[in-house]
C-alpha positions in Angstrom: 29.6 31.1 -10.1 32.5 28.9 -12.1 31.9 25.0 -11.0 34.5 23.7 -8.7 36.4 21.1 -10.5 36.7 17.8 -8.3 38.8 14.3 -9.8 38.2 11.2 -7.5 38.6 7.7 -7.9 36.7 5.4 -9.6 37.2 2.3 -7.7 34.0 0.6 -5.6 35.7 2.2 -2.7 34.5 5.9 -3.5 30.8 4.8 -4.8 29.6 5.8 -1.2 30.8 9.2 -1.7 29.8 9.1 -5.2 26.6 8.6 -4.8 25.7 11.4 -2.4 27.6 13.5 -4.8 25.1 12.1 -7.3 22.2 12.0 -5.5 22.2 15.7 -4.0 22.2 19.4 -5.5 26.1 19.8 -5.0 26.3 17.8 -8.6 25.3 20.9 -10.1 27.5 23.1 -8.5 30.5 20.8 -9.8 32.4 19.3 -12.9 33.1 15.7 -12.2 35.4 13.4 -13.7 36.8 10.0 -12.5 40.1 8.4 -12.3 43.0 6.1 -11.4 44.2 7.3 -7.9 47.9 7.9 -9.7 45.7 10.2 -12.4 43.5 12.0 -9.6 46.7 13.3 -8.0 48.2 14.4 -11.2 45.4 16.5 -11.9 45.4 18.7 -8.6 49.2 18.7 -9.0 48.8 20.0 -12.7 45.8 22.1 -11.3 43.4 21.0 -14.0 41.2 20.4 -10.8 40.4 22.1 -7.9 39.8 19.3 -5.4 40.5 15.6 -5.6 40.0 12.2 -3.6 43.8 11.7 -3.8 46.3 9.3 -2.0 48.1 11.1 1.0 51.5 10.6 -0.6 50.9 12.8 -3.7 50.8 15.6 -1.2 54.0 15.8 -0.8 54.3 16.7 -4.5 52.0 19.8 -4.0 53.4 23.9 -3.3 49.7 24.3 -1.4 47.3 22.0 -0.3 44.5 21.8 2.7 42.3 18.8 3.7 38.5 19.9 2.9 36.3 17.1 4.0 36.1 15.4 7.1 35.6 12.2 5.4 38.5 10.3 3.9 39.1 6.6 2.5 40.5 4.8 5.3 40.6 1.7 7.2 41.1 0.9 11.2 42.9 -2.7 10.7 42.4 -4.5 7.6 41.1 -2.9 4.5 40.8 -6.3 2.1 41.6 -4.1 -0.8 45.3 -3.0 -0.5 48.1 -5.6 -0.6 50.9 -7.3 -1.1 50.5 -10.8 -2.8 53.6 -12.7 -2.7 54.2 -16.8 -2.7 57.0 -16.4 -0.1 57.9 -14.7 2.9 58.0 -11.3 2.7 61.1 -11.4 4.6 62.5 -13.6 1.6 61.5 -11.5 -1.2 64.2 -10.4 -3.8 61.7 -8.3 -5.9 58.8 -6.6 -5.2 56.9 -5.2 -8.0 54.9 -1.6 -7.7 51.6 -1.0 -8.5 51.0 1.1 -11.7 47.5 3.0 -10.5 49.3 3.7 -7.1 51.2 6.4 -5.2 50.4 6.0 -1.4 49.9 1.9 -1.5 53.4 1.8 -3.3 55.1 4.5 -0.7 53.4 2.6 2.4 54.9 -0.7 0.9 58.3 0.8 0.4 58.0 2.2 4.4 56.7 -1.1 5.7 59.7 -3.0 4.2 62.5 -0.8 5.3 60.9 0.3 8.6 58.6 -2.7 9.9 59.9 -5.9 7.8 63.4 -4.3 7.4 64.1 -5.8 3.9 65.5 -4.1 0.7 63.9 -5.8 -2.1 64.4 -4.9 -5.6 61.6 -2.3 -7.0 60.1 -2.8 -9.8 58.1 -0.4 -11.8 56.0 -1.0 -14.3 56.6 -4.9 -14.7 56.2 -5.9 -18.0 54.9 -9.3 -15.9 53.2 -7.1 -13.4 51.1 -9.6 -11.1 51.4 -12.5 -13.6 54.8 -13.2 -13.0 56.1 -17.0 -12.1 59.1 -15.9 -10.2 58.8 -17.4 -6.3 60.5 -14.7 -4.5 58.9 -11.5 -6.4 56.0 -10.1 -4.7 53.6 -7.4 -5.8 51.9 -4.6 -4.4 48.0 -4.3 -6.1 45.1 -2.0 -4.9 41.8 -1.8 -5.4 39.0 -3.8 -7.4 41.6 -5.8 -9.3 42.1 -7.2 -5.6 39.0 -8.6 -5.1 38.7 -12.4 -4.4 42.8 -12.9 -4.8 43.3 -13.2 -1.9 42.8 -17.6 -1.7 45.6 -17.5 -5.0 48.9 -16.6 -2.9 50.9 -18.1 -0.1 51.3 -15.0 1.4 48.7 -12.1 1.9 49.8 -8.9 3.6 46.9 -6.5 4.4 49.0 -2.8 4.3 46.7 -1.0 5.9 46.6 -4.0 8.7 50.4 -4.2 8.9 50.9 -0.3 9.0 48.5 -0.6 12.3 50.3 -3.1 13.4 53.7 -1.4 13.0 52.5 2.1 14.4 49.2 1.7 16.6 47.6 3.9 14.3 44.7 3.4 11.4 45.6 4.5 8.0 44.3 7.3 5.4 44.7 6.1 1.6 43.0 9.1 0.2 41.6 12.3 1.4 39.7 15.4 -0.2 42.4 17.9 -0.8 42.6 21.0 -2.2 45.2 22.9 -3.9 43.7 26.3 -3.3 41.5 28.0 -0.9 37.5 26.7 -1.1 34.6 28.5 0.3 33.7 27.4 3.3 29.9 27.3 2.4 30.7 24.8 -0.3 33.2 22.9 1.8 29.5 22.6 4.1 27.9 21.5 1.2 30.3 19.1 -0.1 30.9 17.9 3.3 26.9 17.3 3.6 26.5 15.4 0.3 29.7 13.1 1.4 27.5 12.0 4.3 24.2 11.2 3.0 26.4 8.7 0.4 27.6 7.2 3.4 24.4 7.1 5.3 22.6 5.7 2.3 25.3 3.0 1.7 22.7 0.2 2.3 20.7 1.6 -0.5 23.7 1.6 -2.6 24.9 -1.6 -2.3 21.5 -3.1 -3.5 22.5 -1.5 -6.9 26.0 -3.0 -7.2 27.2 -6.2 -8.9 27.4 -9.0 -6.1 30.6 -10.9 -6.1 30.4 -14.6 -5.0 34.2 -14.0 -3.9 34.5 -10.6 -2.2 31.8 -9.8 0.6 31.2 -6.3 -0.8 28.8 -5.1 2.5 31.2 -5.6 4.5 34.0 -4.4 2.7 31.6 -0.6 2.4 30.7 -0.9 5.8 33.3 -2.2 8.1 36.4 -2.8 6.3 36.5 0.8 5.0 36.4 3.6 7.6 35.5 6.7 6.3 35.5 9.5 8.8 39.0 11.4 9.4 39.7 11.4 13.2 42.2 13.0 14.9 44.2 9.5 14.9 43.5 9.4 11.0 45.2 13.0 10.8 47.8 12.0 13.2 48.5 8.9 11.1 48.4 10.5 7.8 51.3 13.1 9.1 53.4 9.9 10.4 53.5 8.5 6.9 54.1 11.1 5.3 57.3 12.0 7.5 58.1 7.9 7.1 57.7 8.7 3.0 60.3 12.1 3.5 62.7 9.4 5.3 62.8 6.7 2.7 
């Protein structure tokens, strides 16, 4: 049988998932290759994969797509790896500047202004300055690893994922296992099962990975991040993406 082809990201976020996908007999049933979240969603859209850890927004870009895991990259609160950094007020920010590996962190920026913060600053993509500028009232949106232990450098730290619960109530879904095509269910069981023992070996894993003396990296894989996708994940992930379809 042809190897399902599966793109996810490469950030420290996904190395739970990575590592049961490692670890078990589902590696040899698939080709694996990882990238940016921007790049994972460009390959299911350009279906040169078949499945991919892809932010939520990218969906919206996609003729067919189905949710095949019941695992996702999420948080219930803060996630202390998705923000804006700004050294004002949000509220008094002329410029905000979007974050070139991103889809969904950028669109859940641009809802949270208009909808929660109800501001209209200037969007920036692709800052030539992007995060280094000295400009007071431009803020940026940054994701991931290149996050980690910034958060004592600004003024101002906003926590999306934190703000978007405390805007709708609801956690948040950055990234989910989608599918542009119909999968076999027995490998969707299979996948699903390799995706678990990552996360229930996460203590092993973390033993393996560079410690930080400025980013608590257990608790950022154990509590920050919350991986399974409830009904109030699904439920959220449908609100943004309305929000996104309204901006």
């Amino acid at each position: 049988m042809k190897n399902i082809r599966i793109s996810a990201v490469s950030y420290t976020n996904t190395k739970p998932f990575l590592y049961g996908i490692q670890n078990t007999d589902i590696i040899n049933q698939i080709d694996l290759s990882l990238d940016i979240p921007s790049d994972c969603a460009q390959k299911l859209i350009d279906n040169q994969v078949d499945i991919g850890l892809i932010p939520v927004a990218a969906t919206l870009n996609m003729p067919y797509w189905e949710i095949v895991s019941d695992y996702c990259i999420g948080a219930v609160g803060a996630v202390n790896s998705v923000f804006i950094f700004s050294n004002c007020d949000i509220k008094e920010a002329t410029a905000i500047q979007l974050d070139p590996e991103s889809r969904s962190s950028n669109n859940l920026a641009k809802v949270l202004l208009k909808n929660y913060w109800k501001v209209a600053p200037r969007q920036i993509v692709n800052a030539a300055d992007y995060a280094a500028g000295q400009d007071p009232n431009t803020a940026f949106v940054q994701i991931g690893d290149r996050t980690f232990g910034k958060k004592e450098k600004f003024n101002y730290v906003y926590d999306l994922a934190e703000e978007w619960q405390k805007f709708t109530g609801l956690p948040f879904v950055f990234a989910a296992w989608i599918a542009n095509k119909p999968v076999a269910k027995e490998f969707i069981a299979e996948f699903n099962d390799a995706l678990k023992f990552g996360l229930d070996h996460r203590a092993e894993l973390i033993k393996t990975l560079p410690q930080r003396p400025d980013f608590d990296l257990e608790d950022y894989l154990m509590h920050k991040l919350d991986f399974s996708l409830t009904d109030d994940k699904r439920k959220a992930l449908h609100l943004f993406l309305d929000y996104i379809k309204a901006l």
